[in-house]
N, C-alpha and C positions, 0 to 999 in steps of 0.2 A: 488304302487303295494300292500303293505300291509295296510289294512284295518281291523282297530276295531268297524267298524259302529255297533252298538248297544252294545256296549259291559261298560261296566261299571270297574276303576280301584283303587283300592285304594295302595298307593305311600306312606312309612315311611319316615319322616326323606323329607318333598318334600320344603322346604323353601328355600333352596341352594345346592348347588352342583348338585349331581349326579340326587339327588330327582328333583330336580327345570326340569335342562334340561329332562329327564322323563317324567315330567307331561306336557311338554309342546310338546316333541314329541307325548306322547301319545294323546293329544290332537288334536294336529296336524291330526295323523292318525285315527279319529272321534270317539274315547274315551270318556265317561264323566270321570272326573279323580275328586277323595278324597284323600285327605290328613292329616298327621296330622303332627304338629311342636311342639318344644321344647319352646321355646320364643323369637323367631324374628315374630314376629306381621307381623311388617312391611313389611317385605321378604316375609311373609306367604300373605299377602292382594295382595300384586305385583306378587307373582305366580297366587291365583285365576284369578287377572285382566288377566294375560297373557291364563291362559285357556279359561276364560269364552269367553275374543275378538276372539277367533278360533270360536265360537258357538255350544260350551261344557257345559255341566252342571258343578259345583265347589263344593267340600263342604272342608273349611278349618279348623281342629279341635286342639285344643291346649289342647296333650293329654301326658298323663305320660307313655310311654310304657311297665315301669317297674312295672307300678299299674294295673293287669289282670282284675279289676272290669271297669277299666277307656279306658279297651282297647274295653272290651264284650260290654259298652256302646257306645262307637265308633260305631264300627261293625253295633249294631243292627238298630243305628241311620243311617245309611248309607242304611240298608236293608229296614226301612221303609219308606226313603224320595225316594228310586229309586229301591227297589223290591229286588235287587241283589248285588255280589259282583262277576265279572268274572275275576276278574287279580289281584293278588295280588304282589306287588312289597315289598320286606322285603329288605331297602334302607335304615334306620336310622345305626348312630354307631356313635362310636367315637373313635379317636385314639391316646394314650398317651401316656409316657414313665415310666418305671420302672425297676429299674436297683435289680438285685437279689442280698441278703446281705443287701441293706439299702430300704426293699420294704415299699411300704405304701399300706398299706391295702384297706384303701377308693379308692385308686384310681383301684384294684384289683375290688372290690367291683361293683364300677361304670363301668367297663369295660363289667365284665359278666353282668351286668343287663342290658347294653344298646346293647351289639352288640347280647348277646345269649339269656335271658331272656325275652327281651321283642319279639324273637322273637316265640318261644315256645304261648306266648301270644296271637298273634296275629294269629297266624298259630290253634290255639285250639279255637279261636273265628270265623274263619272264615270259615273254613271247614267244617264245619254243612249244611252251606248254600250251598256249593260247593259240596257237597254232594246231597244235596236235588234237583239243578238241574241237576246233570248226568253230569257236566263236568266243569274246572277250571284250572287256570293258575297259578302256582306259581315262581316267579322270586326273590332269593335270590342274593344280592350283596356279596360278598364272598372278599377275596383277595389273592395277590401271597404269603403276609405273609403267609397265613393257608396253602397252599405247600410246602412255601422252609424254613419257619421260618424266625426271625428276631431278630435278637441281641437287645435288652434292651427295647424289645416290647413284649414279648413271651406272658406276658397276652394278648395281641391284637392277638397276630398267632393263640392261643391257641384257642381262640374267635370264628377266622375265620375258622380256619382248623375243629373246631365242627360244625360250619353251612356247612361246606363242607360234613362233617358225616350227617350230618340234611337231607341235600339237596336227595343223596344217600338212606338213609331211607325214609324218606316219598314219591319217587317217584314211589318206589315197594309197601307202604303203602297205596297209593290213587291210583294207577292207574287202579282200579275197579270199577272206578267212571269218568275216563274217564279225570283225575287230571293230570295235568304236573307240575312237578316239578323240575328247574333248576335253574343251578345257574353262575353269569356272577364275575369273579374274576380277579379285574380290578390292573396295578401295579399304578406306581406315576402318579395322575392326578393333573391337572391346579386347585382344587378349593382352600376352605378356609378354608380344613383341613390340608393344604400342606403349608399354606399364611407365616407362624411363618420359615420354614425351609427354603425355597425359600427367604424369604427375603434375604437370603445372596447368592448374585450372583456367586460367586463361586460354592459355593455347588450346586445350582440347575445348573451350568454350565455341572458339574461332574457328577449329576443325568440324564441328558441329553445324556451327551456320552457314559454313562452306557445301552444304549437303543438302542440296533439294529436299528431302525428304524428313530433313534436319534432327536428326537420331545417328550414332554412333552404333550400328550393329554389334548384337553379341557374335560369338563362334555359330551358333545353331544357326544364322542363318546364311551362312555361308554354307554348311554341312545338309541345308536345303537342298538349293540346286545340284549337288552332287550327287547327291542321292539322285534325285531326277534323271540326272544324266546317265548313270548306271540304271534307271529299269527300263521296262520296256514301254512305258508312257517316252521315251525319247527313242525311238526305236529306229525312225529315220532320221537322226540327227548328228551327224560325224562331220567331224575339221571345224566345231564351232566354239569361238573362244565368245562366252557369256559374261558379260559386265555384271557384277553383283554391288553396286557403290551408289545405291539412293539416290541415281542420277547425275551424278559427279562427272561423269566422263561417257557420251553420248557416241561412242563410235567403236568400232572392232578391230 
């Protein structure tokens, strides 16, 4: 039922996880989908393959998102090899710990450049374009962190709860242009940024039962609702930040 037939997507952060399952949905649903990856090569060549065998166009770029020159060259290469940019999925981040009292700065450092900074980047590189055709999709990955907070993560909530800010302003900001912008704010999923805590069966036994719905989602269903939000089954739905967490967290 949902259909991106002509439509063109570019997916942060698309080598694993959230990004990966994304770009293959989006494909799926007759998307060309671009991406860019941090340095899994590998991961990055075996998404393309999985897009292109759908018969999707691919472009897969190993790009610095924190470097705004490395992003506008992204961008532009994306506009010139396919005209356009209609979806844009802000999916890259990372998530780390940091305990207040014995903070490390770098790791402060690399949190805002990757989950907030490079998205400021990406979003100031592509909107020209989104502009110039009269209409555009913006899908920000967001989390329950930037709602309820999180103990010895707060630069990660802090992160998320400003793309939550982000999402809110730029919807009223573009919507003169015929721009959507939303955001899907997913809690504990199955990928390889969860791999390190999960490993100890217990704890993900507890994370489990901590969840109404009491199941660990994989990627696909976070790369659900996104999809949703880019077609036009959500057509009048912009500045909405969407709880994807089996009920975990009941508020916006």
């Amino acid at each position: 039922m949902i259909s991106l037939q002509g439509r063109t997507t570019l997916i942060t952060g698309g080598s694993r996880g959230i990004g990966r399952a994304a770009a293959i949905l989006f494909a799926e649903a007759g998307s060309d989908v671009a991406f860019n990856y941090a340095c899994r090569e590998k991961e990055a060549l075996e998404v393309k393959a999985e897009v292109e065998k759908r018969g999707r166009r691919c472009l897969a770029f190993k790009a610095d998102l924190a470097h705004a020159a490395e992003v506008r060259g992204m961008a532009e290469e994306i506009v010139r090899a396919w005209g356009k940019i209609d979806v844009l999925v802000n999916n890259a981040g990372v998530w780390t710990y940091l305990e207040m009292g014995v903070m490390d700065p770098e790791v402060l450092k690399e949190t805002m450049e990757v989950n907030l900074a490079s998205v400021f980047h990406i979003v100031d590189a592509v909107i020209p374009h989104m502009k110039k055709q009269g209409r555009g999709w913006i899908v920000n990955v967001g989390s329950t962190a930037g709602v309820r907070g999180e103990a010895l993560h707060s630069h990660y909530a802090a992160s998320k709860g400003a793309l939550h800010a982000m999402t809110k302003s730029w919807a009223v900001e573009f919507a003169p242009w015929n721009i959507r912008v939303n955001c899907v704010a997913p809690g504990w999923v199955d990928t390889d940024m969860c791999t390190g805590v999960f490993s100890d069966p217990a704890f993900r036994e507890s994370v489990r039962q901590s969840i109404p719905l009491k199941r660990i989602p994989p990627a696909e269903d976070i790369a659900g609702p996104i999809l949703f939000l880019a077609s036009e089954l959500a057509r009048h739905i912009t500045g909405a930040i969407i709880n994807v967490n089996g009920g975990s967290v009941l508020c916006g």
